[in-house]
C-alpha positions as CSV (number, residue, x, y, z in Angstrom):
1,X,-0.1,30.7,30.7
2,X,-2.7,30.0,27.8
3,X,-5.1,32.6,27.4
4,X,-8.6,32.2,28.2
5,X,-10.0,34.5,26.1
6,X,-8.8,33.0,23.0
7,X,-11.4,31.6,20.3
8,X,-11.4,28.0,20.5
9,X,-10.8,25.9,17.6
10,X,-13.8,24.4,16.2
11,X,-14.0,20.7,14.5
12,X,-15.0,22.6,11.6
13,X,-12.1,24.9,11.5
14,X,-9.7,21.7,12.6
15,X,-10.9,19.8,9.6
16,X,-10.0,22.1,7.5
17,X,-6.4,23.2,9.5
18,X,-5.6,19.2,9.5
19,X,-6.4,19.1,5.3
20,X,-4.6,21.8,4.8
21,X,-1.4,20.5,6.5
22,X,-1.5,16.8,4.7
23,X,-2.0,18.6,1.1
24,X,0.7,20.4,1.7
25,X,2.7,17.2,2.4
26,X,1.8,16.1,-0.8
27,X,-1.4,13.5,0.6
28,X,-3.4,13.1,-2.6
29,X,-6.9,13.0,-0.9
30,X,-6.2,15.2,1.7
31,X,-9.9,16.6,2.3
32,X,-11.1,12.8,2.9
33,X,-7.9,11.6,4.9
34,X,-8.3,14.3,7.1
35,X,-12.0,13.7,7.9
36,X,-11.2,9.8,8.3
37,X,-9.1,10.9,10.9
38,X,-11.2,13.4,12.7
39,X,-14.1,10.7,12.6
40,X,-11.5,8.0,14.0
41,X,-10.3,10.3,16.8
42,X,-13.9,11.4,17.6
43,X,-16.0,8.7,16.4
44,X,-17.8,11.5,14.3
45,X,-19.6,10.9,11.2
46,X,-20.8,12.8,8.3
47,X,-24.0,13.8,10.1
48,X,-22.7,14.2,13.3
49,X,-20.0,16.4,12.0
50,X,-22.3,18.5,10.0
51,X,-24.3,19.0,13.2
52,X,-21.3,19.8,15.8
53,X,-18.7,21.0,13.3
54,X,-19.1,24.8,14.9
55,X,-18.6,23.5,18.4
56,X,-15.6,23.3,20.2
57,X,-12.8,21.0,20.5
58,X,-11.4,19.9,23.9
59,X,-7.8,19.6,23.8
60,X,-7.6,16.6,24.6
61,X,-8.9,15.4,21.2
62,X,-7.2,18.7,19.5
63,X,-3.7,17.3,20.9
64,X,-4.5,13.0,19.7
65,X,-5.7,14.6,15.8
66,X,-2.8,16.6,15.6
67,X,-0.7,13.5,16.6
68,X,-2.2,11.9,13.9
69,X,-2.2,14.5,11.2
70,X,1.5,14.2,11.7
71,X,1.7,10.7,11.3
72,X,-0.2,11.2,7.9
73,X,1.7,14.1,6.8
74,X,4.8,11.6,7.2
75,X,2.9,9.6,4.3
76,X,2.2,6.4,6.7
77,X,-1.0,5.3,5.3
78,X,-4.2,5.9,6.5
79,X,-5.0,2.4,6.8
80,X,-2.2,1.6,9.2
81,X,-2.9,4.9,11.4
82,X,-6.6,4.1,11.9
83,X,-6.1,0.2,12.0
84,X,-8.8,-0.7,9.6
85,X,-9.1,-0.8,5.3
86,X,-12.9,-1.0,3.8
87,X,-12.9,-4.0,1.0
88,X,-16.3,-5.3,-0.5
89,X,-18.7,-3.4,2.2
90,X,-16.4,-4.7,5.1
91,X,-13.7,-3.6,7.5
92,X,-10.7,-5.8,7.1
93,X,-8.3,-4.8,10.1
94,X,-4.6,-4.3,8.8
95,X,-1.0,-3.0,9.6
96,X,2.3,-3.2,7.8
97,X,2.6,-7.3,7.6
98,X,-0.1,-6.8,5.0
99,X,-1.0,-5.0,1.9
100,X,-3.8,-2.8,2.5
101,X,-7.2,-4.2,0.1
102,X,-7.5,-2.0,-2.6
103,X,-10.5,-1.0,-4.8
104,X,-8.9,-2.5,-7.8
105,X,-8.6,-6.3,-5.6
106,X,-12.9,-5.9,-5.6
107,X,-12.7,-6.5,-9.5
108,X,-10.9,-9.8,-8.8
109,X,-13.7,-10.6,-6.0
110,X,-16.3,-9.9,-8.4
111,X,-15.1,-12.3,-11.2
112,X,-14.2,-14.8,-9.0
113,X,-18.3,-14.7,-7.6
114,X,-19.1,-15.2,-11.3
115,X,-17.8,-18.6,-11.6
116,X,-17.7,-19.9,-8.0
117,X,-21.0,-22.4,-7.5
118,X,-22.4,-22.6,-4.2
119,X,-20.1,-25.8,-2.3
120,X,-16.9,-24.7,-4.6
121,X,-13.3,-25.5,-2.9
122,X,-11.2,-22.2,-3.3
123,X,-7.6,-21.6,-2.7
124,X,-6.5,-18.5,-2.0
125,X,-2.8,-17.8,-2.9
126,X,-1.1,-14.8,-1.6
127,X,-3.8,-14.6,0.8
128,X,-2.3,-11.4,2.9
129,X,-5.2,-9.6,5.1
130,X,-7.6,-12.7,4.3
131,X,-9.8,-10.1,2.6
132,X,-10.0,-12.1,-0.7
133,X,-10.9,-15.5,0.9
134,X,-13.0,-14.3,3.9
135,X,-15.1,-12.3,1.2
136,X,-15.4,-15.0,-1.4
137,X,-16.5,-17.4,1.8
138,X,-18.8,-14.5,3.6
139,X,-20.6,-14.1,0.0
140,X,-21.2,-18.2,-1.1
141,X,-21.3,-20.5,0.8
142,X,-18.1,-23.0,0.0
143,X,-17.5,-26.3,0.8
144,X,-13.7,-25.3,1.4
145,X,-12.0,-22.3,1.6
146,X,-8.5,-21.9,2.0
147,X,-5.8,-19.0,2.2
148,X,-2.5,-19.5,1.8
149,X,0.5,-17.2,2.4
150,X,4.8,-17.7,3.5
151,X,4.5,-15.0,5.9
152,X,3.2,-16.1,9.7
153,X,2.8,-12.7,10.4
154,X,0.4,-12.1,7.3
155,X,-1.1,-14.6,8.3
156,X,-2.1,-13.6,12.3
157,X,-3.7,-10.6,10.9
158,X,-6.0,-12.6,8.2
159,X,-7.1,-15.2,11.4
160,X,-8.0,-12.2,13.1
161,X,-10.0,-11.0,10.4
162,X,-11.6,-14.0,10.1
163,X,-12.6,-14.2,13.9
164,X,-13.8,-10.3,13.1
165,X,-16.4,-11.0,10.3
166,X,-17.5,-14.2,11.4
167,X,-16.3,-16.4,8.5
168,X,-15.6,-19.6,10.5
169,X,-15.2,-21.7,7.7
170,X,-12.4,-20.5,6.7
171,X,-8.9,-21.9,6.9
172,X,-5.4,-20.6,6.7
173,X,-2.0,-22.2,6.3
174,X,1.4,-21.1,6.1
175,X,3.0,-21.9,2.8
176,X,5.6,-21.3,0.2
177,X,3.2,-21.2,-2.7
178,X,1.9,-24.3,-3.4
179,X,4.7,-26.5,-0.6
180,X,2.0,-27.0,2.0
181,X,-0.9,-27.4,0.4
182,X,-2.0,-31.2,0.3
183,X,-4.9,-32.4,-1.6
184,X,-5.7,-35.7,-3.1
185,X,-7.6,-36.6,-6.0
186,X,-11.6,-36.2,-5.0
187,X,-9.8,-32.4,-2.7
188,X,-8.7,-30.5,-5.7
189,X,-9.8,-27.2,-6.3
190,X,-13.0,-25.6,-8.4
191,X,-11.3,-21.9,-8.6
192,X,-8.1,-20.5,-7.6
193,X,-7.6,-17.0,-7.0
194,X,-4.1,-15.1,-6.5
195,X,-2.7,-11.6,-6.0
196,X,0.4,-12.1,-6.2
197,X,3.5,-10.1,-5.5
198,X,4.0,-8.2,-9.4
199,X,6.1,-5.4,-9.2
200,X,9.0,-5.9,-10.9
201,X,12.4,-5.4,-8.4
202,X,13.6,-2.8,-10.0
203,X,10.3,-0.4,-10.0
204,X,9.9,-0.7,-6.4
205,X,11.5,2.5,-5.5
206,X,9.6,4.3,-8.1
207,X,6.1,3.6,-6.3
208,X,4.7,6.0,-3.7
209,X,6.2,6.4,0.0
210,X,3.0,5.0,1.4
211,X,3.7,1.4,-1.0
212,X,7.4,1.7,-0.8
213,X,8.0,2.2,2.8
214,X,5.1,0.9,4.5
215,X,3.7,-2.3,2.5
216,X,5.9,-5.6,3.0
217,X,8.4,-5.7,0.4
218,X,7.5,-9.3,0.4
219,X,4.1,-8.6,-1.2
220,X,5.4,-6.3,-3.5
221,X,8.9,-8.0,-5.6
222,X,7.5,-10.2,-8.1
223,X,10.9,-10.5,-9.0
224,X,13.1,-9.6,-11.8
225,X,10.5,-9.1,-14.4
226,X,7.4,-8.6,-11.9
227,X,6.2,-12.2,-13.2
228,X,7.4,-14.8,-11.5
229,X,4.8,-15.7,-9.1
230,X,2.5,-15.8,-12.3
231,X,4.8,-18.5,-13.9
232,X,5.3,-20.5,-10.3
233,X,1.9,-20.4,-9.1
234,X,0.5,-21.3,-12.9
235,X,2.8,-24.3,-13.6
236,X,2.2,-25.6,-10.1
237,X,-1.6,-25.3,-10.1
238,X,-2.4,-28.1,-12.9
239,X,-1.8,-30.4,-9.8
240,X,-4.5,-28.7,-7.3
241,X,-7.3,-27.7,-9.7
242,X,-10.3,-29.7,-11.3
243,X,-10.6,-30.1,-14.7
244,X,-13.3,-27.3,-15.9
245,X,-11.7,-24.7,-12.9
246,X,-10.6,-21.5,-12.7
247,X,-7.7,-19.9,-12.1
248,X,-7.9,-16.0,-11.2
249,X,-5.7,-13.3,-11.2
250,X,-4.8,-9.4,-10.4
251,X,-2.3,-8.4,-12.4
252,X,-0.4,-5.1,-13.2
253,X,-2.2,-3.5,-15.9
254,X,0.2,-3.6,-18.5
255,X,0.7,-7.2,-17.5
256,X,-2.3,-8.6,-19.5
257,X,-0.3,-10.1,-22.4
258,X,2.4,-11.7,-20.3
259,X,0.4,-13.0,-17.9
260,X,-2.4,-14.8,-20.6
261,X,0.8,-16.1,-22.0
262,X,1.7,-17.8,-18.9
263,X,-1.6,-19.3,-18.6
264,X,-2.0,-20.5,-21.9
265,X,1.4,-21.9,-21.8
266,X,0.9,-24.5,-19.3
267,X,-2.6,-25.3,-20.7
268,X,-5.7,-23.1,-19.8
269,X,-8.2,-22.0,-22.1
270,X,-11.0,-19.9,-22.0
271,X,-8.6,-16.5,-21.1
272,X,-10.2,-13.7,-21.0
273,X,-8.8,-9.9,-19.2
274,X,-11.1,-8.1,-17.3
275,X,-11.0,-4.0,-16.7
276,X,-10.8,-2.0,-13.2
277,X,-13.4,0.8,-13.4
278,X,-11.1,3.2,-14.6
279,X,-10.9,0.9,-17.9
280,X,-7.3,-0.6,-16.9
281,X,-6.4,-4.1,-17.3
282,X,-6.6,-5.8,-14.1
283,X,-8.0,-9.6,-14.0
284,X,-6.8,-12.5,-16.0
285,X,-8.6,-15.5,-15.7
286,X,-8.5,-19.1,-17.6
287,X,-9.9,-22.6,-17.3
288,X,-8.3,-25.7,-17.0
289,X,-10.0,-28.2,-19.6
């Protein structure tokens, strides 16, 4: 029989128990993981929890964070527990037929802005959760924008994203890089963006539990050498973009080199790296001429 005299736990103190827990499963941010949780089991924000922190928790919603503290603890990301990733101001929803958007994928947004005129066509290769291509479309206004990806399932989620944030101009199609994507002459495109899959095959297993396990290994394996996709998707896109167009990528950040290489190779100029916030490479970009 439970005692009825016992303290109750307070949101405060359940906070703190959940944090506790997931850093001693070896969660990084264990503080903010396990307030995102507490705020997507209660709906509690910042202010409401620093008004109502010292009041008690039913048990009912004691028993669903503790269910969820243990999924955590199990290192199944955050995103895929609560449904939803934040990318450029928005919530993109996700689940494990997707990479979940990343901080680092904003610097790619951010350069693509910089050369994308309103009425631009814009492929989007690798598409995934649609973030990249629903943001570029949400921001300017394009005459076409386009997301491509092989996996259907990838693919549901970004249509649903689209439907989510409103970005009806937006179009997705199913497609081994470039195989589906028809354009004539007067159709081709003023910028193409990619993040490709880049980890090379054999570093896969040395990434964390939550990108090992959890992402699609299909968005990860860029293959022997973590570069192929750069090569396939370079070479081929001379036959889809307009002369004085860009072509934009993430890359790995020691991948910089390599990867202006590529693009130079089969005839962009113009190539310049761009740096994440924490001063690692992580955009090439180049112009066809």
């Amino acid at each position: 029989m439970t005692d009825s005299t016992a303290p109750k736990l307070t949101y405060r103190q359940m906070c703190h128990n959940g944090a506790a827990i997931l850093a001693d499963a070896g969660i990084t941010d264990a503080e903010y993981d396990s307030f995102a949780l507490l705020e997507y089991i209660t709906g509690m924000d910042r202010t409401a929890y620093i008004l109502n922190g010292s009041k008690s928790v039913p048990e009912d919603i004691a028993e669903r964070y503790d269910a969820v503290i243990d999924r955590r603890s199990s290192h199944i990301p955050l995103q895929h527990i609560t449904g939803q990733a934040w990318f450029y101001g928005r919530g993109f929803n996700v689940n494990s037929d997707v990479l979940v958007p990343r901080q680092d994928t904003e610097v790619l947004v951010s350069e693509a802005l910089k050369v994308i005129n309103a009425k631009d066509s814009v492929l989007d290769m690798c598409t995934g959760s649609g973030c990249i291509i629903i943001t570029l479309a949400l921001e300017k206004k394009l005459g076409r924008a386009l997301g491509a990806d092989i996996s259907e399932a990838a693919l549901k989620v970004a249509s649903g994203n689209r439907e989510k944030l409103g970005a009806d101009d937006v179009t997705f199609v199913k497609s081994n890089i470039f195989s589906d994507i028809n354009v004539n002459d007067d159709e081709l495109f003023d910028v193409i963006v990619s993040n490709p899959p880049y980890i090379a095959t054999g570093e896969i297993e040395t990434l964390t539990e939550e990108v090992r396990i959890h992402d699609p290994y299909i968005a990860l394996d860029g293959l022997e050498d973590g570069l192929h996709f750069y090569r396939e998707i370079t070479q081929q896109s001379m036959n889809y973009i307009k002369s004085g167009g860009w072509l934009l990528y993430e890359i790995g950040c020691t991948q910089a080199h390599d990867v202006s290489d590529i693009m130079s190779e089969y005839g962009y100029s113009n190539i310049k790296v761009i740096k994440d916030l924490a001063g690692l490479d992580r955009v090439v970009m180049g112009q066809r001429l």
